[in-house]
N, C-alpha and C positions, 0 to 999 in steps of 0.2 A: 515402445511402451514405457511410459515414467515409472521410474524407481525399479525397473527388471536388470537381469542378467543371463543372459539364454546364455544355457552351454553349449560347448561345441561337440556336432557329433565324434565321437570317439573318443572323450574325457573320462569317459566313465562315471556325469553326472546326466546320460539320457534318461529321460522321464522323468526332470525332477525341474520346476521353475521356481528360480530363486527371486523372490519378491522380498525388498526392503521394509520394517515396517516402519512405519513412519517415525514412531519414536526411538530407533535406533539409527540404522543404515541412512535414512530419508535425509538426515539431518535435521537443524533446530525448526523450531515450526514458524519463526519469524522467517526462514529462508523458504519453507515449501508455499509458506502464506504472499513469498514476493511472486513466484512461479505461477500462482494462480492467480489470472489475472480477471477484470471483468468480462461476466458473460453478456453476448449479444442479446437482444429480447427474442428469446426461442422458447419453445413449448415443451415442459419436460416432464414427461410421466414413469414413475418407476412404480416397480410389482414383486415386490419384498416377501421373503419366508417367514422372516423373523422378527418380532416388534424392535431389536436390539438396532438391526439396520433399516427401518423406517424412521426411527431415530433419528439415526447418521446423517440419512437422506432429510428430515424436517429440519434439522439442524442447519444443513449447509442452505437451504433454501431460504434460509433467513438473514443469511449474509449478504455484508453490502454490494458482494461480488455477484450475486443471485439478484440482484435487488430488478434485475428488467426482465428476466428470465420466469415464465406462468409455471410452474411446478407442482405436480398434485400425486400423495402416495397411495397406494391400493397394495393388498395384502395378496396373499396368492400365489406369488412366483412364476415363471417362466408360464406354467400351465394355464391359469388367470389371463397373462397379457396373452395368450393364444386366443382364447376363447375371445378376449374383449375384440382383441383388433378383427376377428370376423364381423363381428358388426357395427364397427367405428374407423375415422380414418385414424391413420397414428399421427404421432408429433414430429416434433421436429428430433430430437431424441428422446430412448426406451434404454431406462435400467432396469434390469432383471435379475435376481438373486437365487441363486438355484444352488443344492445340495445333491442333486441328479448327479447320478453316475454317468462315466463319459458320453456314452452312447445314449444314452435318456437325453441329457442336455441335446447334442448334435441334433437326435431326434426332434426334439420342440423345437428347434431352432429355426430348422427346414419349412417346418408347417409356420414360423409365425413369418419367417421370408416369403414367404405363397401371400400373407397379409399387407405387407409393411410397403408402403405408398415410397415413388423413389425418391432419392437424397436423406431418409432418416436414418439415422445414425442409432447406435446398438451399442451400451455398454455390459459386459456379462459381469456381476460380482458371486464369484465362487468358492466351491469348499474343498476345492481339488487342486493340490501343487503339481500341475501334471504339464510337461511340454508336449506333449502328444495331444492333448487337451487342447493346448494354447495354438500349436499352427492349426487344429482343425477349424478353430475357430474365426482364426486371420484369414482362413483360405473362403471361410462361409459371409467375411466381408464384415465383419465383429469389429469396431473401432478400437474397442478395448477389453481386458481381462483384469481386471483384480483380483485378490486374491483376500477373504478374511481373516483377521479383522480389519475391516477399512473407516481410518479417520476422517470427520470430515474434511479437513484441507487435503486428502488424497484424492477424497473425493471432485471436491471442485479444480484441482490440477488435472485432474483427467478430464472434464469436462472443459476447460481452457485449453488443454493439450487440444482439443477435438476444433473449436471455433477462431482461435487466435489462430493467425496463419504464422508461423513460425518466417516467411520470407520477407514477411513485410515489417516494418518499425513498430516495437510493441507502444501498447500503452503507456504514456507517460504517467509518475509516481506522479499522487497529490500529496504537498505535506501541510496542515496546514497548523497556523502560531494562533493562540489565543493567550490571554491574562490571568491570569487569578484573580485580580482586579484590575481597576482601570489606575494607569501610572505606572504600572508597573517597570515597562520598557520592551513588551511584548515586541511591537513594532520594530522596535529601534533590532531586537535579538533578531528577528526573523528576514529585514531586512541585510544585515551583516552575513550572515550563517549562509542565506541565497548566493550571497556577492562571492562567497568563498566557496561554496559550492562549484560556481559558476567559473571563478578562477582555476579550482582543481582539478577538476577532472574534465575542462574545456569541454563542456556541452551545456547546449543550451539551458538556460533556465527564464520561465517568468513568474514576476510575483505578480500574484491579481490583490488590489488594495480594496477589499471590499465593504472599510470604513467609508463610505461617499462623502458623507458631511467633513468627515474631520480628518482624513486619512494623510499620512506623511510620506508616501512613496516621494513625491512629483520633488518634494522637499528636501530629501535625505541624498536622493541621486542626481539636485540639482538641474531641474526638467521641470518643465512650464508645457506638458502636451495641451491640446486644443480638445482632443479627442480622447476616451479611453472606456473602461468597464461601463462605465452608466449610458451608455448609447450601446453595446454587449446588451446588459442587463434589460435598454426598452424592448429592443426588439429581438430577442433571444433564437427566434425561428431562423432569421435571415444571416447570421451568424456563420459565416466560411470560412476557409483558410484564407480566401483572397483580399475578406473585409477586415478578418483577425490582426493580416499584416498592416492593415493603413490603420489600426487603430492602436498598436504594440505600441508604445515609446522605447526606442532601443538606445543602451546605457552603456556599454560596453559591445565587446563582440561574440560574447556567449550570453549575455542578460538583457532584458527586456522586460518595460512594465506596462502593467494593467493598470495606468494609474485612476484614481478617484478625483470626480472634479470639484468636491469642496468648495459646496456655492451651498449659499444657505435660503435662496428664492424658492427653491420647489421639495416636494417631499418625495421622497425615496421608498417604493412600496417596488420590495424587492417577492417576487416567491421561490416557494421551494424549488418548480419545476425550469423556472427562466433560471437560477442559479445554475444547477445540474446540468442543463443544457449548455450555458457556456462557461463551466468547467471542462464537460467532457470536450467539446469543441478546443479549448487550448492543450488538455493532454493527448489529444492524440495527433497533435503537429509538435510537441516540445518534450522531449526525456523526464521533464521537472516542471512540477507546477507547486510552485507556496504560494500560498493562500494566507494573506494580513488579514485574521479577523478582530473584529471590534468587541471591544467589553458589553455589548448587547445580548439579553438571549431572546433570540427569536426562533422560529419552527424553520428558517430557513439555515441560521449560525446552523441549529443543532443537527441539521441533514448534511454541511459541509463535514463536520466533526464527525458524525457516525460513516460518512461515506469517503474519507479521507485514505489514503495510505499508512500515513502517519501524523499522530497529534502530537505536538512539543505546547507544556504550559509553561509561562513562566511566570514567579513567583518572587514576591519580596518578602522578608524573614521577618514576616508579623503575622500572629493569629488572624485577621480576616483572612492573609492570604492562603492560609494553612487549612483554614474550613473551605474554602469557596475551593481550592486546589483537590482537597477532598471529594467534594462535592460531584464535581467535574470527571474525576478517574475514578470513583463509585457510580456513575452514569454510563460513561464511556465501556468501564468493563461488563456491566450487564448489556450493554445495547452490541457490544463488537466480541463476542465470546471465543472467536476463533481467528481474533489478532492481538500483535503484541499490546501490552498497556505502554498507556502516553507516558511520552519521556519528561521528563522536568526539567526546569531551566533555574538558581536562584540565584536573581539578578539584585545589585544593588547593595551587597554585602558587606558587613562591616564599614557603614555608614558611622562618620565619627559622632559619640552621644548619642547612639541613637538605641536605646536596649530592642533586643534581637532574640528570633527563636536561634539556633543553632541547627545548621543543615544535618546532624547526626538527628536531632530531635523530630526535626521536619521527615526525614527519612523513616524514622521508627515509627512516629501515628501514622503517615501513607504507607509504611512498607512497600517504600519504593525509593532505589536506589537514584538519587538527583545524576543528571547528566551531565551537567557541568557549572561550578560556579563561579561567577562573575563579579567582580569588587566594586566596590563603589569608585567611579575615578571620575568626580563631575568637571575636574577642566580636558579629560580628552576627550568626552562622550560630549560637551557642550562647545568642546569647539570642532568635533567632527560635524557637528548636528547643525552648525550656525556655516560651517564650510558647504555644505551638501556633499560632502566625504564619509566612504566608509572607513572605522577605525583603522584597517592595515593602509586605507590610503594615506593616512592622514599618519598614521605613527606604525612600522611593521615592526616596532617592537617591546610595541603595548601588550599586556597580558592578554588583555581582553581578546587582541586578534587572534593570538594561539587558542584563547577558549571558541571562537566562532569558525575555527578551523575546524579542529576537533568536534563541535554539534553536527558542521555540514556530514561530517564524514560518517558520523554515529547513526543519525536519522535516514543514512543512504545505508546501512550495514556496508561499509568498506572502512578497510585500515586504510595507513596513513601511505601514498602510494610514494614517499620522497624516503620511506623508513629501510626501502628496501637499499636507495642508491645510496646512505651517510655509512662511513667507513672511519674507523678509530684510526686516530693517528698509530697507535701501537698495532696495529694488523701488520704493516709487512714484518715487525718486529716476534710478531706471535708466532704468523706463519715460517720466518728462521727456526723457531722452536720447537714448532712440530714436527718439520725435517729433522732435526737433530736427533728426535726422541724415534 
């Protein structure tokens, strides 16, 4: 069970289950929100006491992780789904919220199992910290027990606990880059930050380039594919791992692209659903999927951005980009309420002549902390760009590379995994000293 602690009998805490609550113990909620991952399209009906946790429940149902999953709340509690399931089949899973004393619950519990069609799955949210409680209910075949009050990222990690198979390779992160405006260097950042992603922690990654007309992957990584996303995008249905592979362009031995074929003969009428489909189709064969979107807003941009992992915007240090940056992360945090807000990128910095907001300024109207920034340096970025090199190929000891180190690492929440193995020259010096004392 997520976030528990059974004790062991003879400690002298029998009868008492210790449940983390999310905003202590659980830890940060960008970590519980990586845990919960997308749910299958399953039927989920829950039967609440309290409008506080139908709430909970309407809240998480509106998440991108909910987004295929049919979800519908009814008042009532435990007692309610008894009666309904005698005259309806049930779902694929039933939450049920009960303040029932132990034996009241156990009791409804029996009569709604006499209902419950097999394979559906049963989550109990309860008002009782009781271990006597908890095995009764693991032994009654109960997938889960919560315990109130429950957040909704608790809630959708237990319902992920329940359909993600824990043995098989989970879903791959989306993260996807967009502009503030167009020029900015979106591309050029999202492109580098992949590369070193892909370097670091040696696993796969691919970019999907889903500017068609004008996109820079093919360019950047020095790659002329025949094939890539826009034969994905016509026919989205037929889309497999085995067609996935003859259409990747692979760049390295951890990267691969989704390049765009940038022919300007035909029009590109992308939808939301062919997108989503071969999305989901690349993350679930690759650990990492970045997503190059284009300074376009369409209905289908705005379903990659709401349905992402993670948004990175980047920005250049002028008022347009400062409204439209706004714009974007006052969107974003009303449509994604139970993920973290997009990270910022401000690229292009300290451009010689050129008056500038100042990244403390840009920070204080978004109140939001920039991720990392990036200088202006147009003879390495333009002769990476004319090489088909990324920055660390092309020079490891450009600033810039250490900034696209550092994104890859930030946008995955992990530190820096080389920070552990660097040792001061003065350590075995120190270590004399500590002996001594």
């Amino acid at each position: 069970m997520s976030n528990q602690a059974v004790p062991v009998p003879g400690s002298g805490d029998e009868g008492h289950l210790d449940l983390a609550h999310p905003a202590h113990e659980a830890g940060p909620a960008e970590d519980m929100g990586a845990r919960a991952r997308p749910i299958p399209r399953i039927s989920i009906q829950a039967f609440c006491e309290n409008a506080a946790m139908a709430e909970i429940v309407q809240i998480a149902s509106e998440d991108r992780r909910l987004a295929k999953a049919h979800v519908s709340v009814h008042m009532g509690g435990i007692e309610a789904a008894v009666a309904h399931y005698q005259q309806n089949p049930t779902p694929n899973l039933i939450i049920v919220e009960s303040s029932l004393p132990r034996d009241h619950v156990i009791a409804e519990l029996d009569r709604l199992a006499e209902s419950c069609d097999a394979g559906t799955k049963v989550i109990v949210v309860g008002h009782v910290n009781d271990i006597v409680l908890y095995r009764d209910l693991l032994r009654r075949g109960v997938s889960e027990y919560l315990i109130e009050p429950v957040a909704p990222l608790q809630l959708m990690e237990a319902i992920s606990g329940l359909y993600n198979n824990p043995e098989t390779e989970p879903v791959g992160h989306v993260y996807a880059f967009i502009g503030a405006k167009g020029g900015v260097g979106s591309s050029t950042v999202c492109h580098n930050a992949a590369w070193a992603l892909s370097e670091t922690l040696k696993s796969n990654v691919v970019i999907a380039d889903l500017d068609l007309a004008f996109g820079t992957t093919g360019l950047d990584f020095n790659q002329d594919p025949v094939q890539g996303i826009a034969d994905a995008l016509s026919s989205p249905e037929r889309l497999d791992e085995v067609l996935l592979d003859r259409l990747l362009t692979k760049c390295s031995e951890h990267l691969s692209i989704f390049a765009a074929p940038v022919v300007l003969d035909r029009d590109y009428d992308i939808s939301v659903a062919g997108c989503d489909q071969v999305i989901d189709v690349v993350r679930q064969n690759v650990p990492y999927v970045v997503v190059d979107l284009p300074h376009t807003w369409t209905s289908w941009t705005k379903s990659v951005l709401f349905q992402a992992d993670e948004v990175i915007i980047t920005a250049a240090p002028d008022l347009a980009n400062l409204r439209n940056a706004k714009n974007i992360i006052d969107l974003l945090q009303n449509a994604r309420r139970n993920d973290s807000r997009p990270r910022l990128v401000m690229n292009m910095v300290n451009m010689p002549k050129r008056p500038e907001i100042s990244v403390k300024e840009f920070e204080s109207a978004l109140d939001l902390k920039v991720m990392s920034v990036i200088e202006f340096d147009a003879e390495t970025f333009g002769q990476a760009a004319n090489n088909g090199q990324m920055i660390e190929e092309l020079s490891s000891r450009a600033k810039s590379a250490a900034a696209f180190h550092d994104i890859a690492l930030a946008m995955t929440h992990r530190r820096d995994i080389q920070q552990g193995k660097k040792t001061s020259a003065l350590a075995p010096l120190l270590e004399k000293l500590k002996i001594r004392l």
